[in-house]
MDAnalysis code that builds the backbone (N, CA, C; Angstrom):
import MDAnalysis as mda
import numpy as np

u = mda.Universe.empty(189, n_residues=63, atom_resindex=np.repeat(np.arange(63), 3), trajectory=True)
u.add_TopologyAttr("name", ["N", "CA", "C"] * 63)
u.add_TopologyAttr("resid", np.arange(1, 64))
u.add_TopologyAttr("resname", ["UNK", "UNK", "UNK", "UNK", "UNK", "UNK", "UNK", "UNK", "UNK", "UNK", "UNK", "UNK", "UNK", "UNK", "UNK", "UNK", "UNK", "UNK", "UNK", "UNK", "UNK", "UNK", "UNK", "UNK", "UNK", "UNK", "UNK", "UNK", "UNK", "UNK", "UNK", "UNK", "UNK", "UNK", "UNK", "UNK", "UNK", "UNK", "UNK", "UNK", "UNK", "UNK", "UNK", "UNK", "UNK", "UNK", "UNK", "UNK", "UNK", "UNK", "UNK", "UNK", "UNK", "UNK", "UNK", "UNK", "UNK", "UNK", "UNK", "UNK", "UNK", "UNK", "UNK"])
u.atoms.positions = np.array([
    [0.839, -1.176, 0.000],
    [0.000, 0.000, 0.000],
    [0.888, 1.245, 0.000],
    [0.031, 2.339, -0.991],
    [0.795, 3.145, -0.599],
    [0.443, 4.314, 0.227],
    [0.747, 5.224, 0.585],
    [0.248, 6.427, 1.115],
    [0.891, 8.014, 0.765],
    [0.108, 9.096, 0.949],
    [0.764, 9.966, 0.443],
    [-0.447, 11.170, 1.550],
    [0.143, 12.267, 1.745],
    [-0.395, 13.581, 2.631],
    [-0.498, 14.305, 1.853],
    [-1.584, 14.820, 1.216],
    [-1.739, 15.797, 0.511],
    [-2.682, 17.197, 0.854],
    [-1.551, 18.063, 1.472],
    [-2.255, 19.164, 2.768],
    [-3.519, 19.935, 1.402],
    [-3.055, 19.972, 0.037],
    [-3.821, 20.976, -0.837],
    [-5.198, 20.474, -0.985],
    [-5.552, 19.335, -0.818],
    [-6.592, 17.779, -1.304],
    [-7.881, 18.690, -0.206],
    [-8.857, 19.021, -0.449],
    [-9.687, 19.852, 0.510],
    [-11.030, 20.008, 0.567],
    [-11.379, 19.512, -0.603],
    [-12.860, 19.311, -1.136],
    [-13.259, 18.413, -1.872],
    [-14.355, 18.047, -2.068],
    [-15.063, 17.044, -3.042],
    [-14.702, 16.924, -4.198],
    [-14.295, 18.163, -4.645],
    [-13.640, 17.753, -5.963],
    [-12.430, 18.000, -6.003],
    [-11.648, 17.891, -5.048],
    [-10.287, 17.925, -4.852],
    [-10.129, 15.926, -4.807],
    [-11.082, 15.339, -4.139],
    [-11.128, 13.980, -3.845],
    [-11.252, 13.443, -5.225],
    [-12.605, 13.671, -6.563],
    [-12.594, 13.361, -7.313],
    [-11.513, 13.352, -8.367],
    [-10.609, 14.647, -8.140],
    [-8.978, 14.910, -9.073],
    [-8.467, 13.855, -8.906],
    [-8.123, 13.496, -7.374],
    [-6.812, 12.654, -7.226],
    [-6.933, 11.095, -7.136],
    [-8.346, 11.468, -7.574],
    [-8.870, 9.387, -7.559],
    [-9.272, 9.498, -9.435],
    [-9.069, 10.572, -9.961],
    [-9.631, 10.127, -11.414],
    [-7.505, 10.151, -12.015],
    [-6.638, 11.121, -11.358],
    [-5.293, 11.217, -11.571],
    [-4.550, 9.740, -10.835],
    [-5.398, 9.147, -9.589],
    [-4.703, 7.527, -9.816],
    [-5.035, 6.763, -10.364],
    [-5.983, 7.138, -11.182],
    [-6.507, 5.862, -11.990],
    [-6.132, 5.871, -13.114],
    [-5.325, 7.399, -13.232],
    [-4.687, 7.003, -14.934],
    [-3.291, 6.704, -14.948],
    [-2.968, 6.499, -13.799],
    [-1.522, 5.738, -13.746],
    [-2.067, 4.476, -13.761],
    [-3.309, 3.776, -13.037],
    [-2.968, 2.599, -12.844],
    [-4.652, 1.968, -12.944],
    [-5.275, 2.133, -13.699],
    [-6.764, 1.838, -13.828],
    [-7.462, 1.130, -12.941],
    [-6.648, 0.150, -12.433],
    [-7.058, -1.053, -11.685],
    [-6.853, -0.487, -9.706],
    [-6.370, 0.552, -9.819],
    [-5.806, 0.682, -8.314],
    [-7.073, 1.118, -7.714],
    [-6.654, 0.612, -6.213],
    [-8.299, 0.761, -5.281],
    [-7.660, 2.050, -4.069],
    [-8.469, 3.220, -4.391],
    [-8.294, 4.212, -3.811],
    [-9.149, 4.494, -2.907],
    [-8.288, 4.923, -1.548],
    [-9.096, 5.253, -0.134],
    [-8.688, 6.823, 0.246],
    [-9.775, 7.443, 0.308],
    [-9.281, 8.984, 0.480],
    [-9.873, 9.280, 1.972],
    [-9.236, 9.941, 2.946],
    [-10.221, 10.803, 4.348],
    [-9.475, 11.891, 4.007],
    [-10.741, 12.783, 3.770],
    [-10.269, 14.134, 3.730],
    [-10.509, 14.915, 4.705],
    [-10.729, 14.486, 5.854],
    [-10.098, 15.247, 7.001],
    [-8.556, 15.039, 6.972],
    [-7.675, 14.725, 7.279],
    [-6.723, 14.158, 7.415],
    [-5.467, 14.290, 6.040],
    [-6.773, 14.371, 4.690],
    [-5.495, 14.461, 3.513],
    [-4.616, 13.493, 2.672],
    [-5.657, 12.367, 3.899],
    [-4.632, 11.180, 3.344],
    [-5.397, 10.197, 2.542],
    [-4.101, 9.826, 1.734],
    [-5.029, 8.953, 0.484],
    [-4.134, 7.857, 0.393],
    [-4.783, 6.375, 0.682],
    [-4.137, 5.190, 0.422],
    [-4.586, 4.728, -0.705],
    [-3.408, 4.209, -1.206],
    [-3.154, 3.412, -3.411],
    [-2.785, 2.171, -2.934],
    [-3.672, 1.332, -3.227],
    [-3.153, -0.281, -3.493],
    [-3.111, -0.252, -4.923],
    [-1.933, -0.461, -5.645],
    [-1.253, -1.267, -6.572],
    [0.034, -1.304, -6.975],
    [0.411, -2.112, -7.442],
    [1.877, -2.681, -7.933],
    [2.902, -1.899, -8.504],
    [2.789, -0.968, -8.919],
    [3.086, -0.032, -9.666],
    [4.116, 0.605, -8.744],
    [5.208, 1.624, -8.764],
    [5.714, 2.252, -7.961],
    [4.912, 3.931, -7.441],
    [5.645, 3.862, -5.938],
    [4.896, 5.193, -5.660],
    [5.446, 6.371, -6.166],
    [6.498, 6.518, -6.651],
    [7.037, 7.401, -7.552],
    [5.804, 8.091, -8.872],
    [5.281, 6.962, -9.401],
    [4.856, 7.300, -9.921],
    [3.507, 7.879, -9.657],
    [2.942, 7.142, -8.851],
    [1.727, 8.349, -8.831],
    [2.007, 9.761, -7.709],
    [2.723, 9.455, -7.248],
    [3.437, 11.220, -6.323],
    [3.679, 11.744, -8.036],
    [4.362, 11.863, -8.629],
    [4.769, 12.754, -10.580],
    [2.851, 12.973, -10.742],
    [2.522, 11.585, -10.999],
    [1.426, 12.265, -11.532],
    [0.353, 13.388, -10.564],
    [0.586, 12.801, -9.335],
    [-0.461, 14.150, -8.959],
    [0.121, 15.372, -8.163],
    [1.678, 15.634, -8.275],
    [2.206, 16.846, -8.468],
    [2.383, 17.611, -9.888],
    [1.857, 16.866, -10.877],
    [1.521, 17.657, -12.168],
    [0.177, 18.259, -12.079],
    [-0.919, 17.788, -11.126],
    [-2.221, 17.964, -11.259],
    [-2.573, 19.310, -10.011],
    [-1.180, 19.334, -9.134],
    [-1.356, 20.125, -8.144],
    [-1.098, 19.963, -7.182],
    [-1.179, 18.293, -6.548],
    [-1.411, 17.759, -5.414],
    [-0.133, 17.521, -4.996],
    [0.952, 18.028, -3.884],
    [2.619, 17.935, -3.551],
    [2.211, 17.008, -2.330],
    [2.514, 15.898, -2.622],
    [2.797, 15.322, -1.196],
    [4.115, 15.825, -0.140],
    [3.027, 15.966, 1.146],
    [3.588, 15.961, 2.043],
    [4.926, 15.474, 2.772],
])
């Protein structure tokens, strides 16, 4: 699993960005967001490198 803090992530459609931006790294990945907190867990295989690139292109700087 992965995890990532994303202090900018803040609204409903801040939630919908960063679950439609992990799914285009990895279509299949099962995304858990609490947005109190900011935090968003990625189950899949893939490295976390890569989805931290993709959703610091979209806005989102992990923590």
């Amino acid at each position: 699993m992965i995890e990532f803090v994303l202090p900018t992530m803040t609204c409903g459609h801040c939630v919908k960005s960063v679950t439609a931006t992990v799914r285009q790294v990895d279509a299949t990945a099962q995304v858990a967001i609490d947005l109190p907190t900011h935090k968003v867990a990625i189950h899949s295989e893939l490295p976390a490198e890569a989805f931290k690139a993709a959703l610091a292109e979209e806005g989102y700087e992990a923590a």
